[in-house]
N, C-alpha and C positions, 0 to 999 in steps of 0.2 A: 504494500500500500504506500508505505514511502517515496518507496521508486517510483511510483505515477505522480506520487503530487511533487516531487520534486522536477520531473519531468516534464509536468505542465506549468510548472513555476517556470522553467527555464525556457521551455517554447513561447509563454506569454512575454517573460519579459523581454526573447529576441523580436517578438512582435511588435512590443512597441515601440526597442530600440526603433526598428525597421520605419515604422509608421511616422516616430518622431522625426527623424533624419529625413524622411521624402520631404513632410511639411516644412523642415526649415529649406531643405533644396528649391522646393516649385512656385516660383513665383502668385503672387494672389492678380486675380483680375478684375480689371473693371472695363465697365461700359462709357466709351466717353462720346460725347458728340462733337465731329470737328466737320466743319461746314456743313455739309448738306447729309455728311454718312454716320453711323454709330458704327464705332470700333470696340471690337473688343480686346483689351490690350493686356500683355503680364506687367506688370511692377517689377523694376529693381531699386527698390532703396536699402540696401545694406554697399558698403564697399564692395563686398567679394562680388554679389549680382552684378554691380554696374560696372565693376573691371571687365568681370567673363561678357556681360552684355547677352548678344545676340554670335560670339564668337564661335567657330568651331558647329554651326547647327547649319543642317541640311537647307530647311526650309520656315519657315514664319509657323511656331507652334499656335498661335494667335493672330489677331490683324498688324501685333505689333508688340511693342516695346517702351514702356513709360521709364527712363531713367531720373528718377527723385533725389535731389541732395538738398540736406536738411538748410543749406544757407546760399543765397545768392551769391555768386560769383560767375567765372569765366570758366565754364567747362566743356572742355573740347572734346572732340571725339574723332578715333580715325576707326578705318574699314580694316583691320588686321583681321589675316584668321575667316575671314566672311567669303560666304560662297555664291551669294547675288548681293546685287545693289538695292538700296534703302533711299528712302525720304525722310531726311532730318528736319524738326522744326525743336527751335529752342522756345521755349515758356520762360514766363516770368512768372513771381511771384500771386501772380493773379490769374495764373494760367491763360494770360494772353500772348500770341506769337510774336516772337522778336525777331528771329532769324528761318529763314527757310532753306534748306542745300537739296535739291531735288537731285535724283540719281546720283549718290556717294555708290563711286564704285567698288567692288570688292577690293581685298589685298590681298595678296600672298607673298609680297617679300619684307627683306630683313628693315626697313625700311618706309614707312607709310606717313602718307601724309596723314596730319592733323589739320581738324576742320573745326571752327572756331570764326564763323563770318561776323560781319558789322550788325551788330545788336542784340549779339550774342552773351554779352558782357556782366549782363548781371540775372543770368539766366538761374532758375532751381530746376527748370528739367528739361530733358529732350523728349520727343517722340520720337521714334523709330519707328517706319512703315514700310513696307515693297514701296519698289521705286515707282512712280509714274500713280499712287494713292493722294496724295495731297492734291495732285492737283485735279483728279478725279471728282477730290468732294469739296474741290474750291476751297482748300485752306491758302488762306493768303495771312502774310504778316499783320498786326493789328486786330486780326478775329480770334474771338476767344473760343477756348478747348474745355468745354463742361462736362462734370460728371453729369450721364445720362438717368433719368429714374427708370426704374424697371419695366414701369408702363410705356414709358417713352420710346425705350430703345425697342421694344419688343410690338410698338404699331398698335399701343391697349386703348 
């Protein structure tokens, strides 16, 4: 009898090791509205998310990619590691657009450029989208990028 409960003590607790670890790995999503589309996008606001980014991954496991930093400044972003091209727009503090870089091309050398355009300066996030989406749902600089309600994004 021992042997079993100790045996399902230890299958439980590799369970929730396991369960734990995904949740902190998978980014949380949300639904945003940006010009005319709702996206639905992952989050990275930890450093290690928004180092790794959208790095090293096949294809967009969402419409995209919200990178969040907790304080305004100038944060740049280059295409390392990436295996198609992106539509960047930088947010402000009010999640209005300040910068837009349409088709950031991939990288694969030792070497990449950093993208950091005029209004990008005192940005807290990026979008990250497939290339050739911004201007699909007419995001232009100066329009603002809202959290969608549920009813909203979903045409209730």
């Amino acid at each position: 009898m021992s042997r079993l409960f100790v045996g399902a003590t230890v299958g439980l607790a590799i369970a929730f090791q396991v369960a734990f670890r995904l949740s902190e790995e998978q980014p949380a999503g949300l639904r945003l509205r940006a010009g005319a589309c709702f996206l639905l996008v992952d989050v990275a606001d930890t450093p290690t998310r928004r180092e790794t980014g959208l790095s090293h991954t096949a294809a967009l496991r969402a419409d995209g990619l919200l990178l969040r930093w907790p304080r305004p400044s100038l944060h740049a972003i280059w295409m390392r590691d990436m295996a198609y091209p992106l539509d960047l727009a930088w947010l402000d503090a009010d999640d209005v657009v300040r910068a837009v870089l349409s088709n950031a091309p991939p990288c694969t050398a030792a070497a990449c450029p950093i993208y950091a355009p005029p209004g990008a300066a005192s940005s807290m996030a990026v979008l990250e989208v497939a290339a050739g989406r911004l201007a699909a749902c007419g995001v232009r600089v100066g329009d603002s990028i809202q959290l969608a309600s549920s009813s909203e994004a979903w045409g209730r």
